[in-house]
C-alpha positions in Angstrom: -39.0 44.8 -60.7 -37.7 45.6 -57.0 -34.9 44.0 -55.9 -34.9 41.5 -53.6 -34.6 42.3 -49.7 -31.6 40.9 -48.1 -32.7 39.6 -44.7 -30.3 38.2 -42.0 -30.4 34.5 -40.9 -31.9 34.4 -37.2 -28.6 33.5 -35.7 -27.3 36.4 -37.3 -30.2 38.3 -36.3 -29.2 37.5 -32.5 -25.9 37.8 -33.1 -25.8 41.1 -34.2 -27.8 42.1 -31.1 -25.4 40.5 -29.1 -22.7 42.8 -30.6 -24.5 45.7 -29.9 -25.3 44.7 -26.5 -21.7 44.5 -25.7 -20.8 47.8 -26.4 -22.8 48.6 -23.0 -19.2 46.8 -21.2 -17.9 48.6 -18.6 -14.6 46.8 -18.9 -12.1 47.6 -21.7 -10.6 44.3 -21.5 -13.1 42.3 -23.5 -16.4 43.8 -24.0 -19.0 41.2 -24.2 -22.8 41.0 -24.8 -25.1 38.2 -24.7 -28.6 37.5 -25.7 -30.8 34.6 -24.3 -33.4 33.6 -27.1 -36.6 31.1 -26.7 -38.9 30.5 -30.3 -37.2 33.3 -31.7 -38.2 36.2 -28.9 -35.0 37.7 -26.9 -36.2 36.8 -23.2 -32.7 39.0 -21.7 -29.5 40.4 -22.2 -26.0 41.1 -20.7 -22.7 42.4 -21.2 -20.0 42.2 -18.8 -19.5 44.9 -16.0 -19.9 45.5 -12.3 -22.2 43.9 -9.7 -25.3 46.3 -9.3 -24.2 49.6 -7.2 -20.3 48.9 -7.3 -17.6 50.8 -9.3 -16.6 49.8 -13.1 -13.5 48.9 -14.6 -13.7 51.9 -16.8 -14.1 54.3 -13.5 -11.5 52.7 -11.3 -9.6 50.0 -13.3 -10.0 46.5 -13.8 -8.9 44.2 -10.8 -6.8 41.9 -11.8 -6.1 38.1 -11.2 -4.2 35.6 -12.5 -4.5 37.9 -16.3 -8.2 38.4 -15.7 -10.3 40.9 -15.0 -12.4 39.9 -11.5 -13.9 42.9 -11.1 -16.9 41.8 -13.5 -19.6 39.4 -13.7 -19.7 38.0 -17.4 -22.2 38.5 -19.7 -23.3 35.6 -20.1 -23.9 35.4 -16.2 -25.2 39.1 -16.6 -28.2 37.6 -18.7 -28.8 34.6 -16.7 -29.2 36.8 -13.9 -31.1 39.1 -15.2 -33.5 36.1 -16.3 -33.4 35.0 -12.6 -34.5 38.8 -11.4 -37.2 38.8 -13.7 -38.7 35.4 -13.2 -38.1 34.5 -16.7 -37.6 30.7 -17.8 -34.5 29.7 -19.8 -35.2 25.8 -19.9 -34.9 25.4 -23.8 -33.5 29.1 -25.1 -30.3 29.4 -27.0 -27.8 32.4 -26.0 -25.6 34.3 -28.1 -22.7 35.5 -27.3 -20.2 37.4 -28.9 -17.2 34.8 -27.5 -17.0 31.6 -26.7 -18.2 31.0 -22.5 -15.1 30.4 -20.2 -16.0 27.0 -18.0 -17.5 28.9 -15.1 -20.1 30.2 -17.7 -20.3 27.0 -19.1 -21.4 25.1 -16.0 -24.0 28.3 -15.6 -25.1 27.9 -19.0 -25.7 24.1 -18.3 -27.1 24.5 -15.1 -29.9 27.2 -16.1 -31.8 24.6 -19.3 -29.9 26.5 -22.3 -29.3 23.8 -24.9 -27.7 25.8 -27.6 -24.9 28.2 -27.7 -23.9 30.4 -30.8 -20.7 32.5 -30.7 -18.5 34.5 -33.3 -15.3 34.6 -31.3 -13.2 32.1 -29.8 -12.3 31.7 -26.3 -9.4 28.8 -25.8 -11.1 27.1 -22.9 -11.2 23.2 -23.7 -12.7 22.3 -20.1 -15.9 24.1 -21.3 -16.1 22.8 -24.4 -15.9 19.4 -23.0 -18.4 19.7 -19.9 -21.4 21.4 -22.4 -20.3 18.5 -24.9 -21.2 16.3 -21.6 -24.3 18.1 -21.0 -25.5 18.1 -25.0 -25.1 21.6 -25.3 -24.7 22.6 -28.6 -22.0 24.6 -29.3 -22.1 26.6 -32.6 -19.3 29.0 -34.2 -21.0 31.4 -36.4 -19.3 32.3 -39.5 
């Protein structure tokens, strides 16, 4: 008899993506990646790095403010974008990202239809929390 085959939930499916995604980051701060998902199809993806045609962190150095890196969009934004570019609907997805969004993600996140966000590392940012509790964004911690 063969044994059985092991097969990953779908969140961890997506979230294992995302982690591979973010090893694309061009920022050795926090290297992030981020995969928008609709009925179980990735629609885009993003890690966190440069605008389009500008330097990198890792070729001239992060450009700090206030302890963060400004030099980068995020990935969650990255993705978004991307989506945007492309012509591709998010109303509905879910995205996974590898840490939990900051508020300015948040409010993006909100503002572009996802309803469901899955992460696997915490980000202490309580005003995001609170505005995609506000919006009925679920917000899901994968363990």
């Amino acid at each position: 008899m063969e044994a059985e085959i092991q097969r990953p939930s779908w969140d961890n499916y997506f979230m294992n993506i995302a982690n591979e995604v973010a090893k694309r980051s061009t920022c050795e701060r926090a290297q992030v990646g981020a995969v928008i998902v609709k009925e179980k199809r990735i629609l885009t993806t993003g890690y966190n790095g440069s605008p389009r045609g500008l330097p990198h962190c890792s070729e001239v150095g992060c450009l700090m403010d206030n302890g963060h890196c400004v030099r980068t969009l995020h990935a969650e934004q990255n993705a978004i974008i991307q989506a945007a570019l492309h012509g591709i609907i998010t109303e509905g997805a879910t995205i996974y990202v590898t840490h939990q969004p900051c508020f300015l993600c948040a409010k993006m996140i909100i503002n572009a239809g996802l309803i469901r966000i899955v992460y696997d590392k915490e980000y202490p940012d309580d005003r995001s929390r609170d505005f995609l509790e506000q919006a009925g964004v679920e917000l899901t911690l994968l363990i």
